[in-house]
C-alpha angles and dihedrals in degrees: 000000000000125000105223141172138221128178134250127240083251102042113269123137114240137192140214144178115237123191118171128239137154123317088219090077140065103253116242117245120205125208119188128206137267096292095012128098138194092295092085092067093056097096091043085044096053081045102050101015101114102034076049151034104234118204115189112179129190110231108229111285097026131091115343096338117113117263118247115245083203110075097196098050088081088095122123096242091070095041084049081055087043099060102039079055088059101048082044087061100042091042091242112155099185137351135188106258125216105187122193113198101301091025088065099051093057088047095059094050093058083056090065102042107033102005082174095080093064115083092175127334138221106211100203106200102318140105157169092277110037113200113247092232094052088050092048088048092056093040094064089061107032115099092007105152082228107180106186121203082208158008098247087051087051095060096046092065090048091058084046103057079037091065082231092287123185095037087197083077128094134183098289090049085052095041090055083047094059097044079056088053106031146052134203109254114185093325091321126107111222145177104279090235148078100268076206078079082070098065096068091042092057099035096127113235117253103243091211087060117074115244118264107260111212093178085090083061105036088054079059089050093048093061089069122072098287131210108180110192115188118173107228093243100043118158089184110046099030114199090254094062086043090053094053087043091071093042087058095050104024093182086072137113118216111194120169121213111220132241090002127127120196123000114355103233098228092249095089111111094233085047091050095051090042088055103042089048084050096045099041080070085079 
């Protein structure tokens, strides 16, 4: 694996994780959540690396990548331009996206825009209709200018915001999910992103403006190879949304992952079959 840059339209530097694979298939290209950064590709990297390039970038903000000193530019339309950037600068036409929460709404989006690039999609617990309470959950932590006095406190609000899901885990599971979300800073432990991602997030919708409607992009989206993942506990993706989603795209596999909140991590077993029968197409 090598950590690399490239640069932003508007001149950020920004990081990803490369680990090298065969030139015969599509790379994977691996999209975190809102808070989340490249890390949490490392175990699917060490799985798949090798069948397969793995590109794990760091959205702006996050990670390594420069912050950016424009709030409102944490939006998924510039992390869509971001990433096509990125597949510009390393000569990649097309890759196969797995896209975790925020991932897959920016992959949706370059559905939408250049359908071309995706050669096949894992859709990890998001969708074209995200659930309120799911939304509320993730807005009392975003942004939170959190300072830990340890690692082990620091899990422990992880589990916490987590809603303790999965309950399978316990505190070492929690503890390896916190190293993946958090840095040391001056003998504190904090959240590994810029809190300014939070002020788009929580910008409260003008009523008088019709909500945005991503099922125009997500049909895009279905008429690509399709992996839907749900945990079975999901506050964010309901059953219901899920359901639609396969009569929208009717190609697609749905496979939830039990036991699991959001988003399931890729290391479940279900999620781990799900993913080798769906990869084994390329």
């Amino acid at each position: 694996m090598t950590g690399a840059t490239w640069t932003s339209s508007d001149g950020l530097s920004l990081c990803y994780r490369d680990h090298p694979g065969s030139p015969d298939r599509p790379p994977l290209l691996c999209l975190p959540g809102l808070t989340r950064n490249s890390r949490d590709f490392d175990d699917f990297a060490t799985r798949y690396a090798g069948r397969f390039r793995i590109i794990a970038p760091d959205f702006r903000g996050r990670g390594n990548s420069d912050r950016d000193p424009v709030p409102a530019h944490y939006i998924p339309p510039t992390y869509a331009a971001d990433v096509l950037h990125l597949l510009d600068q390393l000569g990649v036409a097309e890759a196969l996206f797995v896209g975790t929460s925020l991932g897959g709404i920016v992959t949706m989006l370059i559905a939408a825009t250049q359908p071309r690039r995706i050669a096949g999609c894992i859709l990890n617990d998001v969708g074209p209709e995200l659930e309120e309470r799911g939304l509320e959950r993730i807005r009392t932590y975003v942004g939170k200018p959190m300072r830990f006095h340890g690692w082990d406190e620091a899990a422990d609000y992880v589990a916490e915001v987590n809603l303790g899901l999965p309950r399978s885990h316990d505190h070492d599971d929690w503890l390896r999910a916190a190293q993946r979300l958090c840095r040391e800073d001056d003998g504190a432990i904090v959240f590994d992103y810029d809190t300014a991602i939070a002020e788009p997030f929580n910008r409260v919708r003008d009523p008088t403006q019709p909500a945005f409607d991503m099922w125009p992009l997500y049909r895009r989206l279905g008429q690509k190879p399709l992996l839907i993942l749900r945990g079975e506990n999901s506050d964010l993706l309901s059953a219901a949304t899920a359901d639609a989603m396969l009569d929208a795209a009717p190609g697609a596999i749905l496979v939830t992952i039990p036991g699991v909140g959001h988003p399931p991590d890729l290391t479940e077993p279900a999620a781990l079959a799900a993913i080798d029968a769906f990869l084994a197409r390329f």
